[in-house]
C-alpha positions as CSV (number, residue, x, y, z in Angstrom):
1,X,46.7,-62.2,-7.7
2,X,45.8,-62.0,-11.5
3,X,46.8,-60.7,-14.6
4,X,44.4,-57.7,-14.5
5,X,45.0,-56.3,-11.1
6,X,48.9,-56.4,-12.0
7,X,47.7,-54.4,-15.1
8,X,45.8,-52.0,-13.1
9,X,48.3,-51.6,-10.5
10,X,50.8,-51.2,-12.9
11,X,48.9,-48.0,-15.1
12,X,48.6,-46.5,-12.0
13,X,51.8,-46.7,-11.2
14,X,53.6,-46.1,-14.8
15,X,54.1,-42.5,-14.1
16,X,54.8,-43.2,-10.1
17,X,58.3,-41.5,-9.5
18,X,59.4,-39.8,-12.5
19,X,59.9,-36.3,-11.8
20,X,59.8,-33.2,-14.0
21,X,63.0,-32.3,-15.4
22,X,63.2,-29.8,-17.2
23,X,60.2,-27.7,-16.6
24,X,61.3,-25.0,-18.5
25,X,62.1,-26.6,-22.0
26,X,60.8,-24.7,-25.2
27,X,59.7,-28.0,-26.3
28,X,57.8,-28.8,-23.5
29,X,55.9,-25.3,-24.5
30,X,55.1,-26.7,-27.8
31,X,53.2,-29.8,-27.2
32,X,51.1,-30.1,-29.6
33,X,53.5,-30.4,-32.3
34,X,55.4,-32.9,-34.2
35,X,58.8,-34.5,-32.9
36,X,61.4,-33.8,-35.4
37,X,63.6,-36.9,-35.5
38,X,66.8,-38.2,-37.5
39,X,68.4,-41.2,-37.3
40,X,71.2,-41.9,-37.1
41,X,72.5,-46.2,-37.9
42,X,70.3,-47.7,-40.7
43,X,71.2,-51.4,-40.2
44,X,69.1,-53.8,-38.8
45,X,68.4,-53.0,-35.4
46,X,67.9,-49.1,-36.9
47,X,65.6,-50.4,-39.3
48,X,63.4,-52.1,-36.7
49,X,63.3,-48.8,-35.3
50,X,62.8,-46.4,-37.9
51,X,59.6,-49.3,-38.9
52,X,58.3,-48.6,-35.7
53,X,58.3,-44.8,-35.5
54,X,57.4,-43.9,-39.1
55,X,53.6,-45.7,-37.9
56,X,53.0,-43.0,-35.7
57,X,51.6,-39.9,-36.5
58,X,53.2,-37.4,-33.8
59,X,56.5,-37.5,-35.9
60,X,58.4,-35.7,-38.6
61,X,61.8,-37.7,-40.0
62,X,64.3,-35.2,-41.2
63,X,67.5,-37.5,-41.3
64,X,68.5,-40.8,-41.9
65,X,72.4,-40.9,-41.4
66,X,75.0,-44.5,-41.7
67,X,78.7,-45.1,-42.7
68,X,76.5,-47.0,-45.8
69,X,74.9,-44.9,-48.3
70,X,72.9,-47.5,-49.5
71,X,71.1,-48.0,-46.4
72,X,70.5,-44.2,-45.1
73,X,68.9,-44.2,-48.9
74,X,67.0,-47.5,-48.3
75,X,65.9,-46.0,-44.7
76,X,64.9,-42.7,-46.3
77,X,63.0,-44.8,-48.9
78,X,61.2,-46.4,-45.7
79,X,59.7,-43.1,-44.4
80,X,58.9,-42.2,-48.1
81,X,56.7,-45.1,-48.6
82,X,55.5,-44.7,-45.1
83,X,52.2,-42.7,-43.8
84,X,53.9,-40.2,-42.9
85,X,55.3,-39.6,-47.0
86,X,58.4,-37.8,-45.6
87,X,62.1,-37.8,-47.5
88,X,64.3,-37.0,-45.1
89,X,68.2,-35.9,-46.0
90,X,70.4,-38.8,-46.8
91,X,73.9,-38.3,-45.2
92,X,77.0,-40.0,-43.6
93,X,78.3,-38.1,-40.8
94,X,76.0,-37.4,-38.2
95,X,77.1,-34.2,-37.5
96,X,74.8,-33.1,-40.7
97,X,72.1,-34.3,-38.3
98,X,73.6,-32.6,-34.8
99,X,73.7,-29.5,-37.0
100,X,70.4,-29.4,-37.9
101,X,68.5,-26.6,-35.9
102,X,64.6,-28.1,-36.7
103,X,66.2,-31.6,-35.3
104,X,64.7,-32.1,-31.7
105,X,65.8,-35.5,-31.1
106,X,68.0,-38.7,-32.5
107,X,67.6,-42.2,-32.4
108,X,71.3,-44.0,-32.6
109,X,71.4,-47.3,-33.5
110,X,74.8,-47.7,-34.1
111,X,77.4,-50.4,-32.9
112,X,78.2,-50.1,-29.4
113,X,81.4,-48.2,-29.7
114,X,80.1,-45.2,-31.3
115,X,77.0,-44.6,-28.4
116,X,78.6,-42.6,-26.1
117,X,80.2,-40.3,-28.3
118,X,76.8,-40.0,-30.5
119,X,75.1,-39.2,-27.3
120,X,77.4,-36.6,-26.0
121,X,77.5,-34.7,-29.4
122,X,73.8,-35.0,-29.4
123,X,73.4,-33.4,-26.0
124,X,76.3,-30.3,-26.6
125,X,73.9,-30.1,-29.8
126,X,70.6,-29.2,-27.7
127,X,69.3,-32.8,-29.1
128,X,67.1,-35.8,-27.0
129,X,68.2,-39.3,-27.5
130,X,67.0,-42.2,-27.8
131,X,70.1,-44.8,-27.8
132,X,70.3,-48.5,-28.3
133,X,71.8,-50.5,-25.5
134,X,74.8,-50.7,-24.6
135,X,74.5,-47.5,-22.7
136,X,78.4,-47.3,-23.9
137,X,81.8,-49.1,-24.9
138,X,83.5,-48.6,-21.3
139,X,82.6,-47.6,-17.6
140,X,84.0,-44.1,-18.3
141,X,82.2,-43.2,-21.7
142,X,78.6,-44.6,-19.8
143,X,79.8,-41.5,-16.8
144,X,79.9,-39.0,-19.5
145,X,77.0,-40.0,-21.2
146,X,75.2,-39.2,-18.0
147,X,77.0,-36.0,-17.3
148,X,76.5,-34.6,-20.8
149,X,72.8,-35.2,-20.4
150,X,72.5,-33.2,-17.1
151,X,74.5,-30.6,-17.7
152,X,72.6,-30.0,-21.2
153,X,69.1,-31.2,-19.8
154,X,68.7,-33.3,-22.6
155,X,66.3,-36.4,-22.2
156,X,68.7,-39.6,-22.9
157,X,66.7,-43.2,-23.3
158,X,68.1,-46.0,-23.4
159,X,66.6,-48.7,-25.6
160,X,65.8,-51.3,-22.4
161,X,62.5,-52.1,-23.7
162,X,61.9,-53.8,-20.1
163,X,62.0,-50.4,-18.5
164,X,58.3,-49.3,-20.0
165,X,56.6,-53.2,-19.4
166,X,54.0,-53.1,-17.1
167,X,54.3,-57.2,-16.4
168,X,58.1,-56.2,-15.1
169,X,57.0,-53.0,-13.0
170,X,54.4,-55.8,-11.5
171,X,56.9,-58.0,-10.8
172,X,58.8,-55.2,-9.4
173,X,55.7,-54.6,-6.8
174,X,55.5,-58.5,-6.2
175,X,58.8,-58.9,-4.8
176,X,58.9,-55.4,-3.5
177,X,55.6,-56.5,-1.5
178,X,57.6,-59.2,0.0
179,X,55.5,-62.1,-1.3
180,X,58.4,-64.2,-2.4
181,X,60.2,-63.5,1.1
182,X,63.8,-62.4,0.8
183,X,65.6,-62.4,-1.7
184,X,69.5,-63.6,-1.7
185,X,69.9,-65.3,-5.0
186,X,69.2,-64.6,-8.7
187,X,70.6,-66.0,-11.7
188,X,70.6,-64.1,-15.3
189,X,70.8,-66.0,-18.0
190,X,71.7,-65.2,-21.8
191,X,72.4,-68.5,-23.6
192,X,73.0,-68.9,-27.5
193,X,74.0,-70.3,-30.5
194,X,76.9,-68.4,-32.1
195,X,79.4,-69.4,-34.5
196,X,82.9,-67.8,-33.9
197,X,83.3,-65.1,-37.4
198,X,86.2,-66.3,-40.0
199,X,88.8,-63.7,-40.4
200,X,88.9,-62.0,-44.1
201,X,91.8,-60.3,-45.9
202,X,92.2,-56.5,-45.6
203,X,90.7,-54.7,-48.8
204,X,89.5,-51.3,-50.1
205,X,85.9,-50.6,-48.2
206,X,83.1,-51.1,-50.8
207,X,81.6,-48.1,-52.8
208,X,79.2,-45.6,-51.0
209,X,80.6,-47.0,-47.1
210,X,82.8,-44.7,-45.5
211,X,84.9,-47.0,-43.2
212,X,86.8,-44.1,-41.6
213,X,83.3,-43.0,-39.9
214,X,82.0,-46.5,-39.1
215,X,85.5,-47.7,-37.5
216,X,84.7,-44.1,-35.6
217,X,86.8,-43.7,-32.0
218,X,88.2,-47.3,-32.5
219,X,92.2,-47.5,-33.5
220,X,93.3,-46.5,-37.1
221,X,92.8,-49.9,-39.3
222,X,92.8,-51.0,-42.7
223,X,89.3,-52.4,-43.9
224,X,88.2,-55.9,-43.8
225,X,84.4,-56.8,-44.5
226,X,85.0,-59.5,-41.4
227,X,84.7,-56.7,-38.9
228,X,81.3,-56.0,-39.9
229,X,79.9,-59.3,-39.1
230,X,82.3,-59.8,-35.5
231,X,82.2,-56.3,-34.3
232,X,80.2,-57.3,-30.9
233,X,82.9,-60.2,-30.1
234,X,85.2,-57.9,-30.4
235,X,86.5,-55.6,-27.4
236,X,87.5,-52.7,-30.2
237,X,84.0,-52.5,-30.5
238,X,81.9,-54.2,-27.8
239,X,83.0,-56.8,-25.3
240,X,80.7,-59.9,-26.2
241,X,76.9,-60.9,-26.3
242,X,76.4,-60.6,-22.6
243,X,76.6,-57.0,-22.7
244,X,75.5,-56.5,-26.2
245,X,72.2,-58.3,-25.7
246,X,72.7,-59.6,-22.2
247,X,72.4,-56.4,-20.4
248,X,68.6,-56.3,-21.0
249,X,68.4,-59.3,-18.8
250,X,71.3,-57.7,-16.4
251,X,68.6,-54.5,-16.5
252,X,65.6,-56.3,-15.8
253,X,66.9,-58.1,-12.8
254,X,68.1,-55.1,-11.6
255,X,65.1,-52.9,-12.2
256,X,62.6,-55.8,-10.3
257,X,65.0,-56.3,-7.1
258,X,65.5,-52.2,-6.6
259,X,69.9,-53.2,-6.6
260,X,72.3,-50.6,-7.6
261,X,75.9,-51.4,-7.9
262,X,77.4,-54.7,-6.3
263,X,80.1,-54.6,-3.7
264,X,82.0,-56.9,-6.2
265,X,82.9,-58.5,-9.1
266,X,84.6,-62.3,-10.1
267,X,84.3,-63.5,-13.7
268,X,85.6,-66.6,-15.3
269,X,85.3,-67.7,-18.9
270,X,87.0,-69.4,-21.8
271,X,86.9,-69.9,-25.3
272,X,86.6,-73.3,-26.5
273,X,86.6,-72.1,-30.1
274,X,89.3,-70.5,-31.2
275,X,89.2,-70.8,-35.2
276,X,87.9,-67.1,-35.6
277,X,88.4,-63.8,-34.5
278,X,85.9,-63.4,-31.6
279,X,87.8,-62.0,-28.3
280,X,84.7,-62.2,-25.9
281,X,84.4,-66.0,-24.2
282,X,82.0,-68.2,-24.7
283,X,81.2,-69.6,-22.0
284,X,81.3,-66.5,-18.8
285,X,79.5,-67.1,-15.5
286,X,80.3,-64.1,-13.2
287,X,79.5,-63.8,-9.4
288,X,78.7,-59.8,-8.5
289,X,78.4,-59.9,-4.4
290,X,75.5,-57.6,-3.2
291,X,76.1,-58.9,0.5
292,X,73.2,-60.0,1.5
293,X,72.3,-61.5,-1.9
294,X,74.1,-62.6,-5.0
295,X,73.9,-62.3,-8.1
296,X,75.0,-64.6,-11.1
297,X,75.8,-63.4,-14.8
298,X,75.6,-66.5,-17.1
299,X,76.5,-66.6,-20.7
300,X,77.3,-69.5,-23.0
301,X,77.1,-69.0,-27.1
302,X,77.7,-72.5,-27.6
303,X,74.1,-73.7,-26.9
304,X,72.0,-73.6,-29.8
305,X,69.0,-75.6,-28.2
306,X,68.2,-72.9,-26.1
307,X,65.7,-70.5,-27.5
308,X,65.0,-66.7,-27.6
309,X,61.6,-66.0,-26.2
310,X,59.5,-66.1,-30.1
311,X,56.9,-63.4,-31.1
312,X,54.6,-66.5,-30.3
313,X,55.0,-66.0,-26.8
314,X,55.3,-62.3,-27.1
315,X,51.7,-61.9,-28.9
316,X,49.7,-64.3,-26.9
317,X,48.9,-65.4,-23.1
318,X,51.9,-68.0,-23.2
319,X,54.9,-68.4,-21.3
320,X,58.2,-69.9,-22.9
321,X,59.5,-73.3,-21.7
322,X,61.7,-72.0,-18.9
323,X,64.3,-74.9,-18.9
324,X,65.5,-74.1,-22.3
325,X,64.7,-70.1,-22.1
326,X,68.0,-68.4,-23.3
327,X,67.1,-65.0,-21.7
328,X,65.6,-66.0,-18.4
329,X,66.0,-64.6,-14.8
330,X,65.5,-66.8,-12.2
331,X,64.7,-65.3,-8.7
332,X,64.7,-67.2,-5.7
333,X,63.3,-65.9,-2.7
334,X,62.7,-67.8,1.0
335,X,58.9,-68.1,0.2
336,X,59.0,-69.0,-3.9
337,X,60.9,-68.8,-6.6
338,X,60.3,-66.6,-9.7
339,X,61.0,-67.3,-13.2
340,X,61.1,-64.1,-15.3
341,X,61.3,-63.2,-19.3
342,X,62.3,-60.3,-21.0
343,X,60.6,-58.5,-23.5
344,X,57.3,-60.3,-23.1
345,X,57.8,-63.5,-21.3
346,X,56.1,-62.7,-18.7
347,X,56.6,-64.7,-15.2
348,X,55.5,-67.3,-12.7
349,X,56.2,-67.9,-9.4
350,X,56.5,-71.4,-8.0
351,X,56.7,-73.0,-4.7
352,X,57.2,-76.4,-3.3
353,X,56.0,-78.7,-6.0
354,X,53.3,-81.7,-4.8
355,X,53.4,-85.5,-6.0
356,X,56.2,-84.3,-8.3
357,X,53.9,-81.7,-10.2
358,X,55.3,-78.1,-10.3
359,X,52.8,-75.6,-8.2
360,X,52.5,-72.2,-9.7
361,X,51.0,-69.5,-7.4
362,X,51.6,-66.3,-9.5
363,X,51.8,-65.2,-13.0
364,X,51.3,-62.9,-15.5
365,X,51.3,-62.8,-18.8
366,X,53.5,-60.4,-20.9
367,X,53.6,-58.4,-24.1
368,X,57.2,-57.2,-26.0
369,X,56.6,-53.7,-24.9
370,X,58.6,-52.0,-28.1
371,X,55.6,-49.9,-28.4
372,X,55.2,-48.3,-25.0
373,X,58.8,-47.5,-24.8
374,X,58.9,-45.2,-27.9
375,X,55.6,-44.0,-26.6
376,X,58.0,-43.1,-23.1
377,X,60.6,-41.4,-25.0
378,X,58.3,-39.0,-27.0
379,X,56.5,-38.4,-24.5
380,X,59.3,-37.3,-21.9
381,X,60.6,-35.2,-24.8
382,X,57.4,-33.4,-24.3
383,X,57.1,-33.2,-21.2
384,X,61.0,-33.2,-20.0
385,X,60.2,-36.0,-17.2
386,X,62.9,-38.3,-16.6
387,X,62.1,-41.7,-19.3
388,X,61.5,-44.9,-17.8
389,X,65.3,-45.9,-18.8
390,X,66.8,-42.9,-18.6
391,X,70.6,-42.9,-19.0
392,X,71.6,-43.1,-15.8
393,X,69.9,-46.3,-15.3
394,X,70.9,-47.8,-18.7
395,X,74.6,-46.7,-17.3
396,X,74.5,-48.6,-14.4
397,X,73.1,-52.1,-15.8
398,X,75.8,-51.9,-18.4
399,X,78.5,-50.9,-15.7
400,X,77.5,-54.0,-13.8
401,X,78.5,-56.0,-17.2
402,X,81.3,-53.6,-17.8
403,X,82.7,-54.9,-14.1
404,X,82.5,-58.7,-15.1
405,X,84.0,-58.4,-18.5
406,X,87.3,-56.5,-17.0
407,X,87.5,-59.4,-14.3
408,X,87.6,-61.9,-17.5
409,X,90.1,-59.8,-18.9
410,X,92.2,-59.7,-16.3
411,X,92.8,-63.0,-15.3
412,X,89.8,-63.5,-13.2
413,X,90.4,-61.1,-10.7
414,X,88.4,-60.6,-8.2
415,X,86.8,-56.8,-8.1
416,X,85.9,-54.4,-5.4
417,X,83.4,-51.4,-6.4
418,X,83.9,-47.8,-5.3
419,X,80.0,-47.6,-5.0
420,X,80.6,-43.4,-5.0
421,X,82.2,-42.7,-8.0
422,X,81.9,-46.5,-9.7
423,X,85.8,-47.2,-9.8
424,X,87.4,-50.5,-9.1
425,X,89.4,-50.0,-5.8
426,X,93.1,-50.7,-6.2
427,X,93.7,-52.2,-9.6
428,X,95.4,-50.1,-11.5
429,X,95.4,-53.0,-14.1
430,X,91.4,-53.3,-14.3
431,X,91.9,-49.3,-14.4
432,X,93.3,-49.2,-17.3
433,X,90.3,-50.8,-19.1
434,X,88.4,-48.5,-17.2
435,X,88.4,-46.0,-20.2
436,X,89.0,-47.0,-24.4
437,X,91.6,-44.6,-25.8
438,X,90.1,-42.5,-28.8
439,X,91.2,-41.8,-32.2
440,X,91.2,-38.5,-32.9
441,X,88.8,-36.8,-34.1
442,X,86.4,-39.4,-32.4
443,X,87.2,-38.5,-29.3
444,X,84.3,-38.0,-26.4
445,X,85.4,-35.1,-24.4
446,X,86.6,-34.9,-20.9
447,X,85.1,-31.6,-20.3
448,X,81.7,-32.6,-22.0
């Protein structure tokens, strides 16, 4: 078992599955030409992005759209400079973009809370998507998200990078193959350093950033430049780091043992720190019972010794130091145990260790596979297959997440999963976090 039969087995099998969705698209009659694209979030993440894309040469930029001028200008300046020697529109509201006719798809990068409505507008607009994870802000916005692609045939990726790897799809087959035995315990880690964001005075938003549009669906609220750095510890807007980076692991682990939805769902966690603003706890572990396997969610943000996998590891035949990994999954089966990174970490699978020396069986090598899952969306806009994390797998891994941070926020109840229609069997109190209520007009549609 090597390296380059995983990577054969795995190009074989990229494709393996996917169906044809929408057959009769007019894009998918025009596939020879140029994906017109706009953008829609400019910050950081949306920068990475829009870096990425502007290299290729299959592409046309038409939009860049954020609440911040500056940085739709900046963005636009990006393409300018780029190969492609594009200058898109500049705008603010993203409906410009959703009303462009020549747009064929969007790639959101905004916070989490405005996903789901960005992607339903998108889809009632005849646009693809390409969304950043989170899937969405609450278990009921993810449903619509996947309705709203369906019903409009629109082809909805989620930005689980994971999805397209070929190392994970191997691991997949591994354990699928049965060659660590059964499987009834895995354990997701995403440990950090955070600090816990100051609060700041309410003001007058600065000049060129619309606040109304960036606050978006959330409750009516006056300005303060504090929400923009604590937005993802805050349940307005997110509901901590273990779904806002989290759920790539909570994906992974999910993609490589074939699970769906757990029967149910226990979370406990605290907050140490309370000088700041941050809602979401620090330290979370949550159990989600599968029945015949279970499944841990672990998150601490008070562990700055543990390390994101670097692009060291990412670039070259390493693997990260497991023990102080802060985005590992570990996988223990009744013939080995495998230790798995996202976004390039590769894996290796260990078994009883001899004279005290660890004994590896397995591995392979991995590569951060950014690349191959633009290459996945474009191409499934072309084609109309289903993408390698389409949104109704994107959904789901965030649901899972979704579940454990209700449990926290209800006292640490314990959960039980409709596994039909996703709700949480009688608890009309976790129901009611169940679905965010809207500010109008940001309101994603019941009827969608």
């Amino acid at each position: 078992m090597n390296r380059r039969h995983f990577m054969k087995q795995s190009a074989l099998g990229i494709g393996a599955g996917l169906t044809v969705l929408y057959p009769a698209s007019v894009f998918g009659q025009q596939a020879n030409n140029k994906v017109n694209l706009g953008f829609i979030g400019c910050g950081g993440r949306g920068t990475q992005l829009l870096g990425d894309f502007v290299k290729r040469s299959d592409i046309n930029v038409l939009h860049c759209c954020d609440a911040f001028l500056d940085r739709a200008e900046r963005a636009a300046g990006i393409v300018k400079d780029s190969p492609l020697n594009q200058t898109p529109k500049v705008t603010q509201d993203l409906r410009t973009v959703l009303d462009d006719p020549a747009v064929d798809a969007v790639v959101c990068a905004t916070p989490d809370h405005w996903h789901a409505l960005g992607c339903v507008w998108a889809c009632q607009a005849g646009k693809d998507v390409y969304t950043e994870k989170p899937a969405s802000h609450s278990p009921w916005e993810g449903q619509k998200m996947v309705e709203s692609a369906r019903k409009y045939k629109r082809i909805v990726q989620v930005g689980l990078q994971c999805r397209s790897a070929s190392y994970c799809m191997a691991a997949r087959e591994y354990i699928a193959s049965g060659k660590l035995g059964t499987v009834h315990s895995c354990k997701v880690f995403n440990m950090k350093g955070m600090g816990n964001p100051q609060w700041s005075p309410e003001t007058d938003p600065p000049a060129g950033f619309d606040w109304d549009k960036w606050n978006g669906p959330a409750r009516e609220k006056k300005y303060s430049p504090a929400y923009l750095g604590a937005w993802n510890g805050l349940y307005e807007y997110s509901s901590g780091d273990m779904i806002n980076d989290g759920v790539h692991q909570t994906d992974l682990a999910r993609m490589v043992l074939g699970r769906e939805l757990p029967n149910s769902v226990y979370t406990y966690g605290f907050r140490n720190d309370t000088s700041g603003m941050t809602e979401a706890p620090e330290v979370f572990t949550s159990l989600c019972d599968y029945g015949d396997m279970m499944m841990t969610l672990e998150l601490a943000t008070n562990t700055p010794y543990i390390l994101k996998i670097d692009p060291e590891v990412r670039d070259n035949d390493m693997f990260p130091y497991w023990l102080q990994c802060a985005t590992r999954i570990e996988i223990y089966g009744t013939r080995g145990m495998m230790m798995l990174g996202r976004h390039g970490g590769g894996w290796e699978v260990y078994v009883r260790p001899q004279s005290r020396k660890p004994q590896v069986v397995d591995s392979m090598h991995g590569r951060f596979p950014d690349p191959e899952h633009k290459e996945n969306f474009l191409r499934c806009v072309r084609n109309r297959e289903l993408p390698s994390a389409d949104i109704a797998l994107g959904h789901r891994s965030t649901l899972i997440i979704q579940y454990a941070v209700i449990s926290h926020r209800v006292g640490g109840q314990k959960l039980t999963i409709n596994q039909q229609d996703e709700t949480i069997i009688d608890n009309p109190q976790a129901m009611k976090l169940f679905k965010r209520e809207y500010r109008k007009p940001y309101e994603v549609p019941e009827n969608v």
